[in-house]
C-alpha positions in Angstrom: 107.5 -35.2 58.9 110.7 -35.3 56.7 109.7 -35.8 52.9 111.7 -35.0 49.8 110.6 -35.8 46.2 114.2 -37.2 45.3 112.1 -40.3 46.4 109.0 -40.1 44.0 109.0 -43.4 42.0 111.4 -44.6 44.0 111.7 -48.3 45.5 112.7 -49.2 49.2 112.2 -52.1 51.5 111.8 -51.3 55.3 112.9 -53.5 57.4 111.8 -53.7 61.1 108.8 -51.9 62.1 109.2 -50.3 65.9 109.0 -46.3 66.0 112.0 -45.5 63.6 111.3 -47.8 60.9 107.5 -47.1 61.2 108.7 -43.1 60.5 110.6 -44.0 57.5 108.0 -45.9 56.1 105.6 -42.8 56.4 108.0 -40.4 55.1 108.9 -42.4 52.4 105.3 -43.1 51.1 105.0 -39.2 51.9 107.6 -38.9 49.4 105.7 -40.8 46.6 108.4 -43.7 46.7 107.0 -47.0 46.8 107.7 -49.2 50.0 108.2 -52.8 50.9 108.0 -53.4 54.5 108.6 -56.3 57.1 108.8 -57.2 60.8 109.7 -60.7 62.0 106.7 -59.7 64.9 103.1 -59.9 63.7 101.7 -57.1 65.2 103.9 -54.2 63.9 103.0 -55.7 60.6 99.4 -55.5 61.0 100.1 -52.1 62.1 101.5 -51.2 58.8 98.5 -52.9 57.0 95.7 -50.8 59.3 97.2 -48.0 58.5 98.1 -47.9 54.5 96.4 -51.0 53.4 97.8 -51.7 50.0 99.8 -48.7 49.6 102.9 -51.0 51.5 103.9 -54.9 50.3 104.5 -57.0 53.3 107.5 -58.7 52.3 110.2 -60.1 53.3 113.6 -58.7 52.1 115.8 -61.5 53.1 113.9 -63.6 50.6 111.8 -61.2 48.5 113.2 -60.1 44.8 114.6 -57.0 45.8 116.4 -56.1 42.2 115.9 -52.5 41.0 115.3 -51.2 44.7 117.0 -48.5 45.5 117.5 -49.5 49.3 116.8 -51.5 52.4 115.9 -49.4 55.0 117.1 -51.1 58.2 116.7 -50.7 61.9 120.2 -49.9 63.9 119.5 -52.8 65.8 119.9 -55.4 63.3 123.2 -57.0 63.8 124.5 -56.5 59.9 127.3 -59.4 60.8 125.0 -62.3 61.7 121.2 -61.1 59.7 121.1 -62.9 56.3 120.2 -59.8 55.2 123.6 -58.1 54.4 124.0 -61.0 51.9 120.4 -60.8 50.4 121.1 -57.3 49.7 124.5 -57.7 48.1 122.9 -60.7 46.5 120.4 -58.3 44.7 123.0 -55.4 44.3 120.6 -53.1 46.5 122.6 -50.8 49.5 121.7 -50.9 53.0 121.1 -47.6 55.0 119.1 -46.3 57.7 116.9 -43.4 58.3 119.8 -41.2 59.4 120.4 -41.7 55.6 117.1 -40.9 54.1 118.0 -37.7 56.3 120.8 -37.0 54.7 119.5 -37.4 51.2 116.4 -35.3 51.8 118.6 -32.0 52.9 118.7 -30.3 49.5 115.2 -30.3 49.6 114.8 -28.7 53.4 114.4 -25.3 54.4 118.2 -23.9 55.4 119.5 -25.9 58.1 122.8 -27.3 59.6 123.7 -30.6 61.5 125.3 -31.6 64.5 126.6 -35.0 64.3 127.9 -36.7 68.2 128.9 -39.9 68.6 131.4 -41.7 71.2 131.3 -44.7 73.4 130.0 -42.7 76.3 128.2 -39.3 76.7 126.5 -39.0 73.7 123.2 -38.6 75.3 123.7 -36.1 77.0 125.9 -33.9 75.2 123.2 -33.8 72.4 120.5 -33.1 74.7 123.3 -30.1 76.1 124.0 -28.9 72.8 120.2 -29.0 71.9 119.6 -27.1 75.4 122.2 -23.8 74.4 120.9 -23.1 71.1 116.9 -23.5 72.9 118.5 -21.4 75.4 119.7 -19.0 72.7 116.4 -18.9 70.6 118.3 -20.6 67.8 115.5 -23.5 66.2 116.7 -27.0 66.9 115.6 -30.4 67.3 117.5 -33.7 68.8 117.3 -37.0 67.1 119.2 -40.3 66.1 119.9 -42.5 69.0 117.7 -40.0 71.1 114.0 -38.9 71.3 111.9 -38.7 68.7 112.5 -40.3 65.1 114.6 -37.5 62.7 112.2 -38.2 59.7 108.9 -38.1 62.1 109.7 -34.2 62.7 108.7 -31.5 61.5 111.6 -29.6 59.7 113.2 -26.7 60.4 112.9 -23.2 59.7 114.9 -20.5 60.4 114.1 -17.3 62.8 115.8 -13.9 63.1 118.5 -16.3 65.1 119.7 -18.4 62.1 118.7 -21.0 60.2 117.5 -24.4 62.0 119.9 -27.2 63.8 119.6 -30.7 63.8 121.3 -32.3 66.6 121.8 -36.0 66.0 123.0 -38.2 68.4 124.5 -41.2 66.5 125.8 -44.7 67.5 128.1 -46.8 65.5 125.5 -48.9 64.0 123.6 -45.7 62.3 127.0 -44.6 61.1 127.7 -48.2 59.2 124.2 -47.4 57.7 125.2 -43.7 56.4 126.9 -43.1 53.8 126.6 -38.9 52.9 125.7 -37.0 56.2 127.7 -33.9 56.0 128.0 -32.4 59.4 128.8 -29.1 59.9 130.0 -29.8 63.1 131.0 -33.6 64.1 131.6 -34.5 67.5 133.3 -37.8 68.8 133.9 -37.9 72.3 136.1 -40.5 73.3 135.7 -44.6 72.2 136.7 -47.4 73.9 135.7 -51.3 73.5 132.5 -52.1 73.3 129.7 -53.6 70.9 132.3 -56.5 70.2 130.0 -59.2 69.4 128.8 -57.0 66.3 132.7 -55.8 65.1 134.9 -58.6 66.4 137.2 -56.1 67.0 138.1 -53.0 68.8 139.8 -51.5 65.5 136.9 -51.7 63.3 134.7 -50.5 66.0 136.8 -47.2 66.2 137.1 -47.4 62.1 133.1 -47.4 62.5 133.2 -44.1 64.4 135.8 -42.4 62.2 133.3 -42.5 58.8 131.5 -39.8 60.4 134.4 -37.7 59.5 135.0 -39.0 56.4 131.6 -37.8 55.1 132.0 -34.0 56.3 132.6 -31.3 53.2 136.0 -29.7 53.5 136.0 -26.7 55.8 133.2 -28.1 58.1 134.2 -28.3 62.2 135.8 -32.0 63.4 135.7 -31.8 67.4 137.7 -34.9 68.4 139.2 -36.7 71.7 142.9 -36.2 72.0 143.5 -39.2 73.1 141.0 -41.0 70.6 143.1 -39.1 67.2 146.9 -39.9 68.9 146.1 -44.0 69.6 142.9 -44.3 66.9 144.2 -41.8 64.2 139.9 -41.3 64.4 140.1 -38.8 61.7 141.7 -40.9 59.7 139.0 -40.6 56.3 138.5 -36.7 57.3 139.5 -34.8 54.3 143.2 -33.0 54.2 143.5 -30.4 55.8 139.8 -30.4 57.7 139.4 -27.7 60.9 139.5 -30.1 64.0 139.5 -29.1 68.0 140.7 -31.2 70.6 137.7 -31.5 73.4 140.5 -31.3 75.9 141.9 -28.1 75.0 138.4 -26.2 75.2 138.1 -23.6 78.0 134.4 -23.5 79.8 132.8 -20.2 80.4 132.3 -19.8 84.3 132.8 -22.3 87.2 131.6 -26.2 86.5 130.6 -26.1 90.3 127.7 -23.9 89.2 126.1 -26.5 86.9 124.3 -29.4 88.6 123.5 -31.8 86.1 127.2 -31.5 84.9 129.0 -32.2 87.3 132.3 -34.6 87.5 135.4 -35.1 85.1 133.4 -37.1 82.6 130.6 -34.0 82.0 133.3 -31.7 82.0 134.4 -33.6 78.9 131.0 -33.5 77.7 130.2 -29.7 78.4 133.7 -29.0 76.5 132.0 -31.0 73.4 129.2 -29.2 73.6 130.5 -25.6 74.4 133.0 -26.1 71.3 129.6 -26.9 69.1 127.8 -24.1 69.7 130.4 -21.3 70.0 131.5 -22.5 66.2 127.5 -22.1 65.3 128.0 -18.1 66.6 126.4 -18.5 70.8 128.5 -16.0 73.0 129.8 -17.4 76.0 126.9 -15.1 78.3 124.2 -17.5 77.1 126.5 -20.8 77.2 127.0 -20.1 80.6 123.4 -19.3 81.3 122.1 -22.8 79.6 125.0 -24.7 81.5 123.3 -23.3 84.8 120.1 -24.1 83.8 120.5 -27.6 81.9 118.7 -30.3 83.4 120.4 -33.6 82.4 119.0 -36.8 81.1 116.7 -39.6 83.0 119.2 -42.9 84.0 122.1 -40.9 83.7 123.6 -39.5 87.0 119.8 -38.5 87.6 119.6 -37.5 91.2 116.1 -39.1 92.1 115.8 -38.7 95.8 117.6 -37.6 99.0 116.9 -39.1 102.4 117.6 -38.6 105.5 120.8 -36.4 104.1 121.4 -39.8 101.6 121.7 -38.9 98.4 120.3 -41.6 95.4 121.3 -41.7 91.7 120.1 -42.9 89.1 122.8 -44.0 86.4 121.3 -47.1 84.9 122.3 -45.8 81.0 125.8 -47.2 82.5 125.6 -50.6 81.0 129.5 -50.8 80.3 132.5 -50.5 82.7 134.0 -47.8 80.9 130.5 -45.7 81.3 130.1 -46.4 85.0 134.0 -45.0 85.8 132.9 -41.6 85.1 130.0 -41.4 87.7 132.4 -43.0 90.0 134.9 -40.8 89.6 132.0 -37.4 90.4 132.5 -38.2 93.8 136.2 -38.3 95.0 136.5 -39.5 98.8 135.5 -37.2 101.2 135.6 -37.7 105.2 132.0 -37.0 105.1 130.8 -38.5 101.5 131.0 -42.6 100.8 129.6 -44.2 98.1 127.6 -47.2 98.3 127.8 -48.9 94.8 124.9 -51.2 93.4 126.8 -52.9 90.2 126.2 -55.7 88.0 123.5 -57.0 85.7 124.3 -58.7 82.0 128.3 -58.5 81.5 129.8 -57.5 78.6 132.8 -58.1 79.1 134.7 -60.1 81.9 137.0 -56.7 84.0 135.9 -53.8 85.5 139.0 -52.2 84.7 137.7 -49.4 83.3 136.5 -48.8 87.0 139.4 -50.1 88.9 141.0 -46.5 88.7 138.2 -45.1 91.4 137.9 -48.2 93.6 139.5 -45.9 96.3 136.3 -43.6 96.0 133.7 -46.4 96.7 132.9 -47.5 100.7 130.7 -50.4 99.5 129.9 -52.2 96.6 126.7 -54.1 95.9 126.6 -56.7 93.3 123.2 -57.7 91.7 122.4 -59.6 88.2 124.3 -62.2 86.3 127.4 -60.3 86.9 127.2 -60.6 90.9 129.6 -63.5 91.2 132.3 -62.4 89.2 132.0 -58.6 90.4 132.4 -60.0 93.6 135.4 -61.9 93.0 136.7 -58.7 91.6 135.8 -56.1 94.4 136.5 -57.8 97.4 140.1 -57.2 97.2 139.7 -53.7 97.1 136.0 -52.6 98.8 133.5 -54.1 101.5 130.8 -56.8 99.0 127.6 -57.8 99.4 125.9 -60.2 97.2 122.6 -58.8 97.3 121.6 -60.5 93.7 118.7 -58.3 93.5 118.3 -54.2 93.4 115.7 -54.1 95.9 117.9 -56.2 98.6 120.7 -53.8 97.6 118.8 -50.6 97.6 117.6 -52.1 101.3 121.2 -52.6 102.4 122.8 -49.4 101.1 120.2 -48.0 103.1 120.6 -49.7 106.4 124.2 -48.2 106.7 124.3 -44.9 104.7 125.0 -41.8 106.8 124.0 -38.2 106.1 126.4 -37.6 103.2 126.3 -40.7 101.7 125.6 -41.3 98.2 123.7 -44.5 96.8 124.9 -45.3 93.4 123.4 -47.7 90.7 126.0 -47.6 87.9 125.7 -51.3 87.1 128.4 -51.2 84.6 126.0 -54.0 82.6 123.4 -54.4 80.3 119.8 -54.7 82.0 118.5 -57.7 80.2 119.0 -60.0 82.9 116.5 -58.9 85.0 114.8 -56.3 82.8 113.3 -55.0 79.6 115.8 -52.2 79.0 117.9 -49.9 81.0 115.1 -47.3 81.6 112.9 -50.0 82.9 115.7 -50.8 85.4 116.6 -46.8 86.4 112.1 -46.9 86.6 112.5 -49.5 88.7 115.3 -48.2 91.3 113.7 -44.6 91.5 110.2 -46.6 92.5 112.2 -49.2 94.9 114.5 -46.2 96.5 110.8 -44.1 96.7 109.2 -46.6 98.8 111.9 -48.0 101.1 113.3 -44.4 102.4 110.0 -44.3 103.9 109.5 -47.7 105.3 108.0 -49.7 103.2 109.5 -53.4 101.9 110.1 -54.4 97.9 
């Protein structure tokens, strides 16, 4: 794990206990700081109390004396604008942060290393796991972490080989940024932002302004790799120092032909290999072994995973789409083609009320399936434009698709919604489609 003793004698609360907090509650006490931890679930807490015993406080902070700690360690997925715990920490003068934090404070003390920081709406998945994938590719030591994989402070760190000295590839949502305050990248990534995560910013503008912090904590000289379009209507590097290096995404040239590189294909992974290219070149890769880890990159589970093909029927698996303006891209990989339809199994929980972010590639869709609490109102706003059927559940839309799909065909679920309505998560959904698409290509009912 990640330890530093810039945290010995230390005080932190901890609060929420699932896999990342649990991590910074170990590498923390690692550390020789002393550590106050909570979960509003009982058994993460007896978790914490089978392992360390009395070596943690189970406390709450919303209501424990927190004055003299020197933070609250809290999980991303606390919403900061509702949780009485934003104003039981400025009650007790005491700053929140998150673990991407305690990252970034425990760097002096690492072996030599550099970071990759990639945020964005959409993409940032799997332009981490791309960037990760080169420098592997290249020998260079690197890890992913953040929003993806394993817990950054539960790793190992670091050490450099005869390649260079370590990367860190972080992959980093809005709501770690809000709880980051001195990550200097050396190379920052945003790849485009549009609306979304309203109900925690009230609005799109401090959404973006959330975003564009990760520039403002980069050291002059370090690498900003921006959207064009993001900097001209978002001014996103607004809080980068004057005069910082920036590239625009758009204006990077790929090394070798995109039609050679499966798991990247479409405009959208263009955009993300163009990211990702820009990264590593900057961290010294020649363009022979970019292209060579572009051919041989594998992609990401629920996002444009290709799962199964069928009778020349070709099934994907996009359930990370849980936004209109993330399903457009996988859309748009598949233009019309007198021997390629897609069949489109959409809906779930909304987040909005449009698909408008979609509307743009209607033309490329031959059907459109509408499941979840979205169905109605999806329908309502397909049927003017594609063939509907309101198959309310995946299996009875996986069934139709199915029943008139021809060789060529592709059978899309980009549901353009979260997955709550009907499942645990979105991987629990994408689990669910691969298993449903498994047994009714080969006869068998839901």
């Amino acid at each position: 794990m990640i330890t530093s003793r810039a945290f010995a004698g230390k005080r932190y609360a901890v609060l929420g206990l699932a896999r990342t907090g649990l991590a910074a509650v170990r590498a923390l006490l690692a550390s020789g700081a002393e550590v106050t931890a909570w979960d509003s679930r009982e058994e993460p807490r007896g978790a914490i109390t089978a392992e360390f015993g009395e070596r943690v406080l189970l406390a709450d902070p919303v209501t424990a004396d927190l004055a003299g700690y020197d933070g609250i360690v809290v999980s991303p997925g606390v919403p900061l604008n509702r949780h009485p715990i934003s104003d039981a920490a400025a009650r007790c003068g005491v700053p929140l942060i998150g673990d991407i934090e305690i990252f970034a404070q425990a760097r002096p003390s690492m072996p030599d290393h550099r970071v990759v920081g990639i945020t964005g709406t959409n993409g940032k998945s799997t332009t981490t796991a791309l960037v990760h994938h080169l420098l592997q590719v290249a020998g260079v030591p690197s890890l992913m972490g953040g929003n993806i994989g394993l817990p950054i402070l539960g790793q190992k760190p670091l050490e450099p080989n005869d390649k260079g000295p370590g990367v860190y590839v972080l992959e980093l949502s809005s709501y770690q940024i809000d709880l980051t305050q001195r990550l200097d990248c050396e190379v920052a990534v945003l790849l485009n932002v549009t609306p979304d995560h309203l109900d925690r910013y009230g609005t799109f503008e401090a959404y973006a302004a959330s975003k564009a912090r990760l520039f403002g904590m980069q050291a002059i000289g370090n690498l900003a790799i921006v959207d064009y379009r993001a900097e001209m209507d978002e001014d996103i590097l607004r809080f980068a120092p004057e005069g910082q290096p920036f590239q625009f995404i758009d204006g990077v040239e790929l090394p070798g032909d995109q039609s050679e590189w499966p798991s990247l294909q479409g405009p959208h992974n263009r955009s993300n290999a163009a990211a990702a290219v820009a990264t590593v070149r900057h961290l010294g890769l020649d363009d022979a072994v970019i292209e060579a880890g572009l051919k041989t990159f594998k992609g990401l589970p629920h996002r444009m995973e290709r799962v199964a093909e069928a009778h020349g029927v070709l099934f994907i698996n996009d359930s990370k789409a849980t936004n209109p303006a993330s399903a457009a891209p996988a859309l748009a990989a598949f233009p019309p083609h007198p021997d390629r339809r897609i069949h489109w199994i959409v809906g779930g929980l909304p987040k909005g009320d449009d698909l408008d972010e979609c509307k743009p590639f209607f033309g490329n869709v031959s059907a459109a399936y509408v499941i979840g609490d979205a169905g109605p109102r999806f329908a309502e706003l397909l049927e003017p434009y594609v063939p509907v059927r309101r198959s309310e559940m995946m299996c009875e839309a996986i069934r139709q698709a199915i029943e008139v799909a021809k060789p060529g065909d592709v059978v899309l679920l980009s549901p353009a919604c979260a997955s709550f309505d009907q499942f645990r998560d979105f991987e629990a959904r994408g689990d669910a489609f691969r298993q449903l698409v498994g047994a009714l290509v080969t006869g068998e009912s839901c």
